[in-house]
C-alpha positions as a printed Julia matrix, in Angstrom:
216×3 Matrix{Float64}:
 -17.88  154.8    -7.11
 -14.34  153.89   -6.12
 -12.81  152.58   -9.7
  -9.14  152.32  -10.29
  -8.06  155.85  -10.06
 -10.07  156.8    -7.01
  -8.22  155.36   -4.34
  -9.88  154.14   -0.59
 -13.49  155.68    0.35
 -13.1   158.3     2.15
 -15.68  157.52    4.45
 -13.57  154.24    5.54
 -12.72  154.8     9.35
  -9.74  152.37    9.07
  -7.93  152.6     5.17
  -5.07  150.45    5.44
  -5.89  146.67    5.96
  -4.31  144.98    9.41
  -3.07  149.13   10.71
  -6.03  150.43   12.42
  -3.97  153.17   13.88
  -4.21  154.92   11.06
  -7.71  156.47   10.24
  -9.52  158.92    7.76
 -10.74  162.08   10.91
 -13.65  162.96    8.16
 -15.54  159.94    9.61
 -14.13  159.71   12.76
 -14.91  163.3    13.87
 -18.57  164.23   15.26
 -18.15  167.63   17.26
 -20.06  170.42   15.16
 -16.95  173.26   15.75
 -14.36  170.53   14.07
 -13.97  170.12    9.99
 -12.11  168.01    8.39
 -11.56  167.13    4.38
 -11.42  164.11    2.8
  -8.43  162.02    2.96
  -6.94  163.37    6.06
  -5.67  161.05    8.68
  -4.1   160.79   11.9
  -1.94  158.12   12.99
  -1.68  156.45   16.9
  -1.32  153.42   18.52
  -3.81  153.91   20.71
  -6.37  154.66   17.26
  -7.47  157.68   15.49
 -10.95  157.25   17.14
  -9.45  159.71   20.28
  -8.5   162.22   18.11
 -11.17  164.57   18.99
 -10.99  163.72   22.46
  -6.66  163.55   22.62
  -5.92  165.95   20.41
  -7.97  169.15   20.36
  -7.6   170.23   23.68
 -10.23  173.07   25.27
 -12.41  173.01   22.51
 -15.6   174.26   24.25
 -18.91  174.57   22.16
 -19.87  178.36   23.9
 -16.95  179.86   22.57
 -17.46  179.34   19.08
 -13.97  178.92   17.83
 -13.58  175.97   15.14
 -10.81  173.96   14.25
 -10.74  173.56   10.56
  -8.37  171.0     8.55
  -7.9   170.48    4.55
  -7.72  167.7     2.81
  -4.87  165.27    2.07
  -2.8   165.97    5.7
  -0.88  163.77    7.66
  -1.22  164.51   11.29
   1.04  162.01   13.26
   0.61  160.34   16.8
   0.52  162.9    19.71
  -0.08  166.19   18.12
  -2.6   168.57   19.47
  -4.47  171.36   18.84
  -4.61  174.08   21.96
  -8.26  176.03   21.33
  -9.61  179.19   23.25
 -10.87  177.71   25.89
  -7.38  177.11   26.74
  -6.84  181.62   27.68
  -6.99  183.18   30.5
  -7.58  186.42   30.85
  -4.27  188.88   31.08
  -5.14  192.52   31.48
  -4.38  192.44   35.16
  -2.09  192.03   37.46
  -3.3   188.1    38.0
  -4.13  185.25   35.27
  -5.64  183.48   37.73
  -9.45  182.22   36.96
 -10.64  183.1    40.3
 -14.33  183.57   38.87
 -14.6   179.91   37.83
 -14.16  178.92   40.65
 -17.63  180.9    42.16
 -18.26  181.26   46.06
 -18.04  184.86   45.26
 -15.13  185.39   43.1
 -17.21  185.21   40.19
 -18.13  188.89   41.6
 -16.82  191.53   39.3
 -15.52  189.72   36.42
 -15.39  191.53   33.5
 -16.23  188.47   30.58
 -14.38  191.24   27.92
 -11.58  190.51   29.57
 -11.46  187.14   28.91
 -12.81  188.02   25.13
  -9.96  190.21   24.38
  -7.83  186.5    24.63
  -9.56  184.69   22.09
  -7.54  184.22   18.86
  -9.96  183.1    16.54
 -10.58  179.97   14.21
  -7.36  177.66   13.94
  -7.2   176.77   10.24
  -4.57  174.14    8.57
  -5.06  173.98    5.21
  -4.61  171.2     2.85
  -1.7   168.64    2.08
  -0.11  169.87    5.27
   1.76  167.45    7.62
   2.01  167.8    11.29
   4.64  165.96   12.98
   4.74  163.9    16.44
   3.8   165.67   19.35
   3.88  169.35   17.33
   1.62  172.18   19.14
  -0.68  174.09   17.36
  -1.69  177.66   19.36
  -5.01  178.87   19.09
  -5.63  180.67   15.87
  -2.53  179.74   14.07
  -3.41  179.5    10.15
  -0.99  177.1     8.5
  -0.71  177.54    4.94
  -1.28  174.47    2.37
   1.64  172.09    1.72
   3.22  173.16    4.72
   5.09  171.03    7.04
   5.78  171.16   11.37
   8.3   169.65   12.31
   8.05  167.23   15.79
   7.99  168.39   18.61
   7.11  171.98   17.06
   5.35  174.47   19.33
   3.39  176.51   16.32
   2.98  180.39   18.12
   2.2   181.71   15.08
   0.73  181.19   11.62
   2.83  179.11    8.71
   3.11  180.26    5.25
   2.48  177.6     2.55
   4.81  175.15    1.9
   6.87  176.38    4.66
   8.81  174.02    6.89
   8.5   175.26   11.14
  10.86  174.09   13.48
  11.46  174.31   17.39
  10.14  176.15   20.4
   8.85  178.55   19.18
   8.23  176.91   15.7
  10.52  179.32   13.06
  10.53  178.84    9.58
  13.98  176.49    8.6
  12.83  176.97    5.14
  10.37  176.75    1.87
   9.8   173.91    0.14
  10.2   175.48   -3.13
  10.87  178.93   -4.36
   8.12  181.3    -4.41
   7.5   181.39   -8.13
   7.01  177.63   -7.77
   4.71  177.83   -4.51
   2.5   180.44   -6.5
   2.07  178.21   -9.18
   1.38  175.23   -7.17
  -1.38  176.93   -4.76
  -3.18  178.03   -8.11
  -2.79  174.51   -9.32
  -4.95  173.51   -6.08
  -4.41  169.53   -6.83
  -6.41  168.55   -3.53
  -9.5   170.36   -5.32
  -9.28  168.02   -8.36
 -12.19  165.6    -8.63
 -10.74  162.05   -6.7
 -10.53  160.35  -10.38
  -8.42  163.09  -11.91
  -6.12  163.32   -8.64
  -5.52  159.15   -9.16
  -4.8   159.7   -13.34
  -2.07  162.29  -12.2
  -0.63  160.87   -9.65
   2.9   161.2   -10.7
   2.63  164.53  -11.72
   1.37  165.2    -8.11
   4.26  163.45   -6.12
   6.89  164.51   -8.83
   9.13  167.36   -8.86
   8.0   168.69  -12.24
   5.38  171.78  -11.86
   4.86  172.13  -15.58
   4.04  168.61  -15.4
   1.69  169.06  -12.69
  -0.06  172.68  -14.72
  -0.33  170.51  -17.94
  -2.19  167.88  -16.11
  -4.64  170.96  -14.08
């Protein structure tokens, strides 16, 4: 049931009436090694329907590495994900993927070579927003409430509610102090129950964290 204080289904592909380039990934995204929470969205002119396709980039099922995203993040037009598949292998003297390239020079690969590259799952976690055209590395972990800025070429993983910059992303700064970040990552809003998040609203956006721990 979506009553007053449970906002847009998020199962809607397209939430905002007359501005389908802005869609919910939850339904939009069908490839097994990609999650996505509820209320997430991604916003291009071309439509959110290519995000899978535009935006997470040498994603290959045989590797196993997943991208996983929270809830409640704004990922905006032309940012992309860079996934394993994406290594190369950089123990020798060469990255060069001769062996993909067969007619013999598949001969004497070592596959742990390659293996030793792989970084792992690339997790963002919730309330996070991802500016135009940032670059997420494979295996970065970017804390919740966290913010990359455009244009951001993420190398490494993000704290939560920590604001990247550049190329390589650094941290400019935290949102809040840490007392306050501690106390807002046990508050975990984005867990809340949809009709709880919509009563509390205010508390939510506001400025006020014993505001937002009476409402909890």
């Amino acid at each position: 049931m979506h009553g007053p204080n449970n906002g847009p289904n998020p199962g809607i592909k397209h939430p905002i009436p007359m501005h389908s380039r802005v869609g919910f990934l939850k339904s939009l995204v069908t490839a097994d090694n990609i999650e996505v929470g509820d209320f997430t969205y991604y916003d291009d002119p071309d439509g959110p329907d290519l995000f899978q396709t535009k935006c997470v980039l040498h994603h290959y099922p045989f590797i196993g590495d997943k991208l996983i995203i929270g809830k409640f993040c704004a990922i905006a037009e032309g940012a992309r994900f860079i996934m394993n598949g994406a290594n190369h292998a950089m123990s020798g003297f060469s990255t060069y993927p001769f062996n993909i390239f067969g007619h013999g020079w598949e001969e004497g690969f070592d596959p742990e070579t390659w293996h030793r590259e792989l970084r792992g799952d690339t997790v963002v976690g919730n309330d996070v927003w991802i500016g135009m055209e940032a670059l997420i590395l494979p295996g970065v972990q970017i804390g919740d409430g966290a913010i990359a800025a455009a244009k951001a070429v993420v190398t490494h993983d993000v704290p939560p509610y920590a604001i990247v910059a550049g190329n390589p992303a650094k941290m400019v700064k935290r949102r809040f102090d840490q007392r306050t970040i501690d106390r807002l990552l046990a508050v975990a809003w984005w867990d809340w129950p949809v009709d709880k998040i919509g009563r509390n609203l205010n508390a939510i956006r506001g400025a006020d964290i014993a505001a937002l721990e009476a409402a909890a």
